[in-house]
N, C-alpha and C positions, 0 to 999 in steps of 0.2 A: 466770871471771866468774860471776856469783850470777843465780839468774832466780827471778824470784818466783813459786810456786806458782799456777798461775790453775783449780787443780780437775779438772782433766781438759778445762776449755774449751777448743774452740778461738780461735784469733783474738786479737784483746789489746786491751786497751780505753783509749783512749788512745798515747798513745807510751810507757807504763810497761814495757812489755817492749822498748821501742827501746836499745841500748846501745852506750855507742862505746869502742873499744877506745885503747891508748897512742896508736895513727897518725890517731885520728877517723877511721876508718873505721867504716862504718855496718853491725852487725850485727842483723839480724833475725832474734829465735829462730821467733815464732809469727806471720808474717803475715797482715795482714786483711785477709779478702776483701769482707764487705760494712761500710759506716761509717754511722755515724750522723752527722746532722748535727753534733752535738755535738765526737764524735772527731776530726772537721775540723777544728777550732780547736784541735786541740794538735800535728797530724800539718801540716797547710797551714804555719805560720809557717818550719818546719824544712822542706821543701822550695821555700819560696820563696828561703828565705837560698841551698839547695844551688845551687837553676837560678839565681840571681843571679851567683853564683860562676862556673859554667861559662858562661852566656849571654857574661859580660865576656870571658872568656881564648877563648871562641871566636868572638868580634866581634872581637878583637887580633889571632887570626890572619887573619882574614877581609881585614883589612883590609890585611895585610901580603900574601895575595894579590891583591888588586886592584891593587898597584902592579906587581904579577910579571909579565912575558909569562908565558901557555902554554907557551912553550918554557924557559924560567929550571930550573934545575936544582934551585932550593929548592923548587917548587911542590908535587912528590910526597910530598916529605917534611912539609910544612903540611897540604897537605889529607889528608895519613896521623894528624898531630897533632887536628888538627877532628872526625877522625870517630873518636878514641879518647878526645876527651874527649865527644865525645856519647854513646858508649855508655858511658863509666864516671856522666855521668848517667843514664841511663836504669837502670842496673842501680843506682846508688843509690835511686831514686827508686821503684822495682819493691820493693828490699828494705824499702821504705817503705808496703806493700801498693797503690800505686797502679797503673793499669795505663798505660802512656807507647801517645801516640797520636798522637803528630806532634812535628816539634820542637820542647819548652817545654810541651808538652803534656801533663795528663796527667787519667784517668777515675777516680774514685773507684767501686765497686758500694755504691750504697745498698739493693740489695735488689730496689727497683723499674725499677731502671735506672742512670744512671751522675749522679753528681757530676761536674761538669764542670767545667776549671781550665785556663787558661791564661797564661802567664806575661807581662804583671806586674803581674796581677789579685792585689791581697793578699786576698782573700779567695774564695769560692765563691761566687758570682755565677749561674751556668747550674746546668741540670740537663738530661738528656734519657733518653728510652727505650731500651732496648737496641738498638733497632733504628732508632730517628733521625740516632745521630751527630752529628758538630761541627756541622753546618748546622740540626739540631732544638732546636739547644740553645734552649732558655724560661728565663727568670727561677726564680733557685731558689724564690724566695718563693708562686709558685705551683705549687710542688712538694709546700714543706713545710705552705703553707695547704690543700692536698688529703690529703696527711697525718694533718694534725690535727683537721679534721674526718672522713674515714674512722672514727682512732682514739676521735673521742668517739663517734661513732657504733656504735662497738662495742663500749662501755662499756657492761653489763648496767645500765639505769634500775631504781631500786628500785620494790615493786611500787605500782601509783597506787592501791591500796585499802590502807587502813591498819586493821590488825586489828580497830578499836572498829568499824569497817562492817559486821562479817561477824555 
């Protein structure tokens, strides 16, 4: 498999270093740890399809144990199928730089704190601090409106006396 030169950087920008093999299996050469809001909209659509995928085949088992006693002899073997398709999501969704944080869950690191996403939210909705968690989560849009003013504000203003003053 071919991987694009990205410089010595780390991280990847986009899903452009994302690549899937003959089985679509999900390899990650360089994962990222912090996102941009931007890198969300190419990294979010491809794991919503993923947890779409697993959310159904593990609602079909779910479902197929609810009819089960406790005691039925298929139940060990279901609930052994549930919790391997949950972690073959999780470790998909992981190789996808995110960090998984509850079922269907998962944190993106914007730097400031985490992007926050829960499934089946098509889009990034929350944001919160590192240390708030699923219950801090706020509106992303008063995340990235704190963002963007910081950023203009840190944007060197040219000087307010223009050379013919001096």
């Amino acid at each position: 498999m071919g991987h694009k030169n990205d410089g010595g950087k780390e991280g990847m920008s986009g899903i452009r270093d994302l690549l899937y093999d003959n089985r679509a299996n999900i390899v990650e050469l360089k994962p990222k740890k912090v996102f941009s809001y931007e890198d969300l909209s190419h990294v979010l659509p491809v794991i919503v399809r993923i947890t779409k995928t697993y959310s159904e085949k593990v609602n079909k088992l779910i479902q197929r144990l609810d009819v089960l006693s406790q005691n039925d002899k298929a139940t060990p073997q279901l609930e052994s199928e549930v919790n391997a398709l949950i972690s073959e999501w999780q470790n998909k969704v992981e190789k996808l730089g995110a960090l998984t944080k509850g079922l269907w869950i998962a944190d993106f690191d914007s730097g400031d704190g985490y992007f926050c996403w829960k499934y089946p939210e098509e889009h990034i909705l929350y944001w919160h601090g590192y240390r708030d968690g699923f219950s801090g989560r706020r509106p992303v849009k008063e995340y990235l409106d704190k963002k963007s003013k910081e950023d203009n504000e840190a944007v060197p203003r040219s000087n307010q006396y223009n050379d013919r003053s001096l």
